[in-house]
C-alpha positions as CSV (number, residue, x, y, z in Angstrom):
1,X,-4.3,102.9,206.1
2,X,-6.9,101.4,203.5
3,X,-4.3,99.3,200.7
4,X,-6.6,97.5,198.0
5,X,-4.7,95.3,195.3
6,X,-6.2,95.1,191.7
7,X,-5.8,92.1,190.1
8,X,-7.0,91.7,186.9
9,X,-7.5,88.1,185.0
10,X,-8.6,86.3,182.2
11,X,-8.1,82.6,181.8
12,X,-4.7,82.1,184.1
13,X,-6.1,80.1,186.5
14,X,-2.7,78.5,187.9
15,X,-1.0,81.3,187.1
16,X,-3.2,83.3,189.3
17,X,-3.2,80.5,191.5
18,X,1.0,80.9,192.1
19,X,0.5,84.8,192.1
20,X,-2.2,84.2,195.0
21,X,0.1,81.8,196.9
22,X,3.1,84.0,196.3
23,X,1.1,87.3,198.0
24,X,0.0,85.0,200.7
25,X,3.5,85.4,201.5
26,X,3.5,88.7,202.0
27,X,3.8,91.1,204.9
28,X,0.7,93.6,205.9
29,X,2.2,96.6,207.7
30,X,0.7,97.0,211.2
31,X,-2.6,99.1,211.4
32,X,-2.8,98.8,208.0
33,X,-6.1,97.2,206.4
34,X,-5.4,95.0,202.9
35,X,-7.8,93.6,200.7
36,X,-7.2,91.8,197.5
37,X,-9.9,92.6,194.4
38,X,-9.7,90.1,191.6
39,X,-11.6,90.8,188.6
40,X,-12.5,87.6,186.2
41,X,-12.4,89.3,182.9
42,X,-14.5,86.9,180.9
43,X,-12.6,84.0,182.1
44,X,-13.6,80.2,180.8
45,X,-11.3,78.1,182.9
46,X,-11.8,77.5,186.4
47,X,-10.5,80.7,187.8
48,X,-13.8,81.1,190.5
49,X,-12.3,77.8,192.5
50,X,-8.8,79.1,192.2
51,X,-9.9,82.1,193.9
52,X,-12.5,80.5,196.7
53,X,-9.7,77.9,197.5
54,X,-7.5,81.0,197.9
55,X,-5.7,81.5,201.4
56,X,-4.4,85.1,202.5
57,X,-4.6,85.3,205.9
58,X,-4.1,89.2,206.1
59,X,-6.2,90.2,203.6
60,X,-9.5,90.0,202.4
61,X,-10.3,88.7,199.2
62,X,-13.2,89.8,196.7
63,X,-14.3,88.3,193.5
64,X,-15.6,90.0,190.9
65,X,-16.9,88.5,187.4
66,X,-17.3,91.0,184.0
67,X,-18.0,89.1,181.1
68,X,-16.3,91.9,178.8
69,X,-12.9,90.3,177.7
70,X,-11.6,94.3,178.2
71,X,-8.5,94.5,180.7
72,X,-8.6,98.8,181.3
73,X,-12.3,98.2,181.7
74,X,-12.1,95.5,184.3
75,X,-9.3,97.7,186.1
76,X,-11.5,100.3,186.4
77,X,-14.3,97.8,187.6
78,X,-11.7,97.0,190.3
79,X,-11.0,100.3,191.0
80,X,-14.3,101.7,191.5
81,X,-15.2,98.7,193.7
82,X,-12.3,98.8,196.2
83,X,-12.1,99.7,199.5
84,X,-8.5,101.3,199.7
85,X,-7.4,104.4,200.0
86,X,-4.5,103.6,198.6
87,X,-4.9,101.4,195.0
88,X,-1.9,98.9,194.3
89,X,-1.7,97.2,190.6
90,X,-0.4,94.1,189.6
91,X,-0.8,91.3,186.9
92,X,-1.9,87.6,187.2
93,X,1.7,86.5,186.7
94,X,3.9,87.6,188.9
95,X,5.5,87.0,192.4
96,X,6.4,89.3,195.5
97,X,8.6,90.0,198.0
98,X,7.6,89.9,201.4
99,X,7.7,93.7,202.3
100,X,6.3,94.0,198.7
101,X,3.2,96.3,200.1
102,X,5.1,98.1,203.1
103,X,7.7,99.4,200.4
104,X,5.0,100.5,197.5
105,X,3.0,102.1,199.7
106,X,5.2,104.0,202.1
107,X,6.0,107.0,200.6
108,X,2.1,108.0,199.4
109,X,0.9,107.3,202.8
110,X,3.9,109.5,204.3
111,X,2.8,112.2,201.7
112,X,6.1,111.9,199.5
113,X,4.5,111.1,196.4
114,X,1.1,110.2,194.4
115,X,2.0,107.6,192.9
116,X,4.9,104.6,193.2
117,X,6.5,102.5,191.0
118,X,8.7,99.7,191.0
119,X,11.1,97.4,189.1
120,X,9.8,94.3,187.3
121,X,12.2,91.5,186.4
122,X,12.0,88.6,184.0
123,X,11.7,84.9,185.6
124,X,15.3,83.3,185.7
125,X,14.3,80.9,183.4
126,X,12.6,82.8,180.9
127,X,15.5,85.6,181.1
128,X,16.9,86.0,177.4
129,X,19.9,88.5,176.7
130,X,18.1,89.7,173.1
131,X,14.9,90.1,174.9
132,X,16.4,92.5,177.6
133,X,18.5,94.5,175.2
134,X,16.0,95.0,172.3
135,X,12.3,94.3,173.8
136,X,12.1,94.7,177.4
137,X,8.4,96.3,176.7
138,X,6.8,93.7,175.3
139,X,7.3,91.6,178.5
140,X,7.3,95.0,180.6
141,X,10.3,94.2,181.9
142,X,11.7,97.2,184.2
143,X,15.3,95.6,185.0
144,X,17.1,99.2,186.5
145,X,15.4,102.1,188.1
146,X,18.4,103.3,189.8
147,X,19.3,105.5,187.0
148,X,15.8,106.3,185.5
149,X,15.5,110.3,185.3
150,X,11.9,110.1,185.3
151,X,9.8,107.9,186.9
152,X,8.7,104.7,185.0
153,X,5.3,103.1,186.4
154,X,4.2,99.7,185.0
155,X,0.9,98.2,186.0
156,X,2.7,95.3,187.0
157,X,4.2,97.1,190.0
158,X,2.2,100.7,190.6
159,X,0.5,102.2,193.4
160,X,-1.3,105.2,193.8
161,X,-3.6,107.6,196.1
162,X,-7.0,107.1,195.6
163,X,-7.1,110.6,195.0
164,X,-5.5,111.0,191.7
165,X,-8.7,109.8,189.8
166,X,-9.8,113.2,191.1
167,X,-8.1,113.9,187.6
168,X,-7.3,111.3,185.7
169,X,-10.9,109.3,186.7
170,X,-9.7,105.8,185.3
171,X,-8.4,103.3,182.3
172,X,-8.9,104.5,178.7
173,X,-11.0,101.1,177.2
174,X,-9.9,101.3,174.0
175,X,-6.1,100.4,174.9
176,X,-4.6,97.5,176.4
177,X,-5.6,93.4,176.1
178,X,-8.6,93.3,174.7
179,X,-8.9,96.5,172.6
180,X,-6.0,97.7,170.8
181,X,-3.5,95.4,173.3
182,X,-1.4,98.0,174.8
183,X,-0.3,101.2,176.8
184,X,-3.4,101.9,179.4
185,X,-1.0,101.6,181.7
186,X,1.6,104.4,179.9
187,X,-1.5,106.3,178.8
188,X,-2.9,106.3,182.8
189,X,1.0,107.5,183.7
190,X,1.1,110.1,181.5
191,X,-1.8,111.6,182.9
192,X,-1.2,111.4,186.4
193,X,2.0,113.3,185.1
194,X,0.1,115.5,183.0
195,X,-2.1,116.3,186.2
196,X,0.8,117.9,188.1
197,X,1.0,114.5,190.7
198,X,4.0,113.6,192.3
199,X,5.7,110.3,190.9
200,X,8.0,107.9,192.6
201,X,10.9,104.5,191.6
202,X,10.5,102.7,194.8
203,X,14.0,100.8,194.2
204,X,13.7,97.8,196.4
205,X,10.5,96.6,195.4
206,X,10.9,94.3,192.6
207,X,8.3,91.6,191.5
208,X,9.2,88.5,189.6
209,X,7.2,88.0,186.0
210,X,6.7,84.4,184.8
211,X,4.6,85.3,181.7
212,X,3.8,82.8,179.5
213,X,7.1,81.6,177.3
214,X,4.9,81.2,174.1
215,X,6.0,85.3,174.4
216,X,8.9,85.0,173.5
217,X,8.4,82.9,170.2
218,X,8.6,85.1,167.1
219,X,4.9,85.1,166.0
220,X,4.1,86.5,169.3
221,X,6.7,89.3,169.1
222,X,5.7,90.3,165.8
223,X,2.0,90.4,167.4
224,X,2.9,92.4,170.4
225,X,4.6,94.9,167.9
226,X,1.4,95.4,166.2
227,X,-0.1,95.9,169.3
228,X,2.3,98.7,170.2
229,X,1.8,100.7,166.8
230,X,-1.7,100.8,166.6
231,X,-2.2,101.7,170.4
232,X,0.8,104.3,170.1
233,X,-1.1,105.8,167.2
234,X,-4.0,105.7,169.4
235,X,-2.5,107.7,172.2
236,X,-0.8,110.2,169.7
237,X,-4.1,111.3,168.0
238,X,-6.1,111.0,171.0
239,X,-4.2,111.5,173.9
240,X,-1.0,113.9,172.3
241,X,-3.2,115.4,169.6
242,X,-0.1,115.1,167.6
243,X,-0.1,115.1,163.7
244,X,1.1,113.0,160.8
245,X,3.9,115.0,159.5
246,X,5.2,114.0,155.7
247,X,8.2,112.6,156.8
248,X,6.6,109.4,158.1
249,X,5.1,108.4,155.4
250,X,8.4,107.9,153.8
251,X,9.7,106.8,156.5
252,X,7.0,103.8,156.7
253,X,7.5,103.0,153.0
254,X,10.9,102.8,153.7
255,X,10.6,100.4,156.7
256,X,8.2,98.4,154.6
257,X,9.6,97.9,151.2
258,X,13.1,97.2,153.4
259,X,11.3,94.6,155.9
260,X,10.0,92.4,152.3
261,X,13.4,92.5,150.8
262,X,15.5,91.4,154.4
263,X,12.7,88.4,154.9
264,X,13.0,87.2,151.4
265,X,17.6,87.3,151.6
266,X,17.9,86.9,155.3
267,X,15.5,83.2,155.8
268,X,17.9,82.2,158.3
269,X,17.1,84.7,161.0
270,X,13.6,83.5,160.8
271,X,14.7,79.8,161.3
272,X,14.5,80.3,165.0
273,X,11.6,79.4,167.1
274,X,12.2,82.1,169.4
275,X,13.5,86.0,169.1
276,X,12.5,87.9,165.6
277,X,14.7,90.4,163.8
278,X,14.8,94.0,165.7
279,X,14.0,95.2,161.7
280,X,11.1,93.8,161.3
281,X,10.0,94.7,164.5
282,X,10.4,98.0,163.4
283,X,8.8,98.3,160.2
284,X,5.5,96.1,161.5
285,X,5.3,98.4,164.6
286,X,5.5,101.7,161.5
287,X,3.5,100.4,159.2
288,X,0.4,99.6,162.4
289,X,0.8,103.0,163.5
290,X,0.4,104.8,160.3
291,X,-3.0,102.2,159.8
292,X,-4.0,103.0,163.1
293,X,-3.5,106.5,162.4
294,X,-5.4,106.8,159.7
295,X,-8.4,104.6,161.1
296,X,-8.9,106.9,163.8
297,X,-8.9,110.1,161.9
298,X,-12.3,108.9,160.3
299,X,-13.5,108.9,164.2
300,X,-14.8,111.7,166.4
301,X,-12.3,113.6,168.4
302,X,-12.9,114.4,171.8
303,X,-12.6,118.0,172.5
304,X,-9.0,118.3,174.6
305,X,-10.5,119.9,177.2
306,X,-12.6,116.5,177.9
307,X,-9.5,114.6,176.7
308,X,-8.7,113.3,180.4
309,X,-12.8,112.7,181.3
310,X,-13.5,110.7,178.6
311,X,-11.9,107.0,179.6
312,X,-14.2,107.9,182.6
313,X,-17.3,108.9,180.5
314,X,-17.2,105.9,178.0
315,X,-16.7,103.4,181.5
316,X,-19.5,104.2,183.2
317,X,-21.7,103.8,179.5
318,X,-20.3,100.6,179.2
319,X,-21.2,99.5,183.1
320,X,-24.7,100.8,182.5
321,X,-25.6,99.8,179.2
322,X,-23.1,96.5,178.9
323,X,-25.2,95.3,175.4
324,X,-23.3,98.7,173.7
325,X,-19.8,97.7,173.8
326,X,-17.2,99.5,171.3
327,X,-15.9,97.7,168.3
328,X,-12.6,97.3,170.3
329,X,-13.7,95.1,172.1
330,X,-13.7,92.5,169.9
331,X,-10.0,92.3,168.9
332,X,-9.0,89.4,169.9
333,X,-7.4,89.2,173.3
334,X,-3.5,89.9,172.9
335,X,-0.7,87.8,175.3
């Protein structure tokens, strides 16, 4: 059994560096062979030595550089240059346990599923009880799987069979840090599902995520929640082919007009450094989508039947021509 693990990175270096030490840790099932792609995506720091000085004894480890700040592109980068043929995905910020790869990958090399996915859990210290019950996605925080009717993969803690991009041939670039900020992961689910492939909770195979705690501050929140509307409206007229019915344009006037009145009578749930109102959340992640919306009507659509093709199609442009990079690209980088 062939297991490559993605990681992709941009300017984390000691993050990475704990990450690295923390899968150093880790157990490699018997006849199995591991290897550990890391992709610096544009990284300034010094992310190179953090990687060379890097000791896994079990696996090997491959660097890769793309200057393109663009996280679904460097994924499919690492993708496409791995070994495995099994693909595991995680982030620069996390930790494992030590039967972290035995567990993911069990059931897709016994033939029980495509694709596997497992629990991520906030840092003890970064753990906040508003942040859990009102926005666990912005952190992708996956705290419960036990009663999850369908499967929930994050690319924090997914594997799948190389043979899935078969179908669904890679990473839309448009979405996630970089691009619009979010949901190449949810986007990449929801084809595999799409596809007819067999997905998988693996229970006991949590990872640990010590993102950065300028997350949790409200600026950021109110950030990530821009994030989320635009790439949702993204997904929904791309992806869903959905429409814009009448009703949400009210419903986004609503959300706005009530979101200026709250911030101007309610200044004391502002005062805090960290946390933001759930209403203002809300209307900000409305008021995005319906913008986001309408931006990408002016584009052209893809026909459906190419809808799943066409992350793969505008990659390899991008890896062959790198000088004709999409506008997206240059949104700034989100946390």
């Amino acid at each position: 059994m062939q297991v490559s693990i993605v990681i992709c990175t941009h300017n984390r270096a000691e993050d990475l560096r704990l990450t690295l030490d923390s899968l150093a840790q880790t157990e490699v099932p018997e006849q199995c062979d591991a290897e550990v792609v890391i992709v610096d995506n544009g990284s300034t720091d010094h992310t190179r030595q953090v990687v060379d000085n890097a000791q896994i004894p079990e696996m090997r480890v491959t660097y890769l550089y793309d200057e393109w700040p663009n996280k679904s592109n460097a994924l499919n980068r690492g993708i496409r240059e791995a070994n495995g043929s099994i693909l595991m995905l995680t982030d620069d910020d996390v930790r494992f346990p030590a039967q972290w790869v035995e567990k993911m990958c069990r059931p897709i090399a016994a033939n029980l599923a495509d694709a596997t996915g497992g629990g991520v859990r906030i840092a003890p210290h970064l753990r906040r009880r508003w942040l859990l019950e009102a926005f666990p996605c912005f952190c992708a925080a996956l705290e419960s799987t036990e009663n999850l009717q369908t499967p929930v993969l994050f690319g924090a803690n997914m594997a799948f069979s190389r043979k899935i991009l078969e179908k669904v041939p890679g990473f839309d670039v448009a979405l996630g840090p970089g691009a619009l900020g979010n949901c190449e992961d949810s986007l990449f689910v929801m084809q595999m599902r799409a596809a007819g492939y067999r997905l998988q909770m693996v229970h006991d195979a949590w990872v640990e995520h010590y993102f950065d705690a300028a997350r949790l501050q409200a600026k950021s929140i109110m950030r990530a929640a821009r994030n989320l509307g635009r790439s949702e409206a993204y997904v929904h007229l791309k992806w869903k082919r959905g429409s814009l019915f009448s009703w949400r344009w009210g419903r986004v006037l609503r959300k706005t007009a009530a979101y200026t009145v709250k911030r101007l009578l309610r200044p004391k749930e502002w005062a805090c450094e960290e946390s933001a109102p759930y209403w203002a959340v809300d209307a900000i992640t409305a008021y995005w989508f319906l913008r986001q919306y309408c931006t990408e009507r002016l584009k052209r659509r893809v026909p459906a039947d190419r809808a799943l093709a066409h992350a793969s199609d505008l990659a390899r442009k991008i890896a062959s021509n790198p000088s004709k990079i999409p506008a997206a690209a240059n949104a700034s980088r989100s946390l």
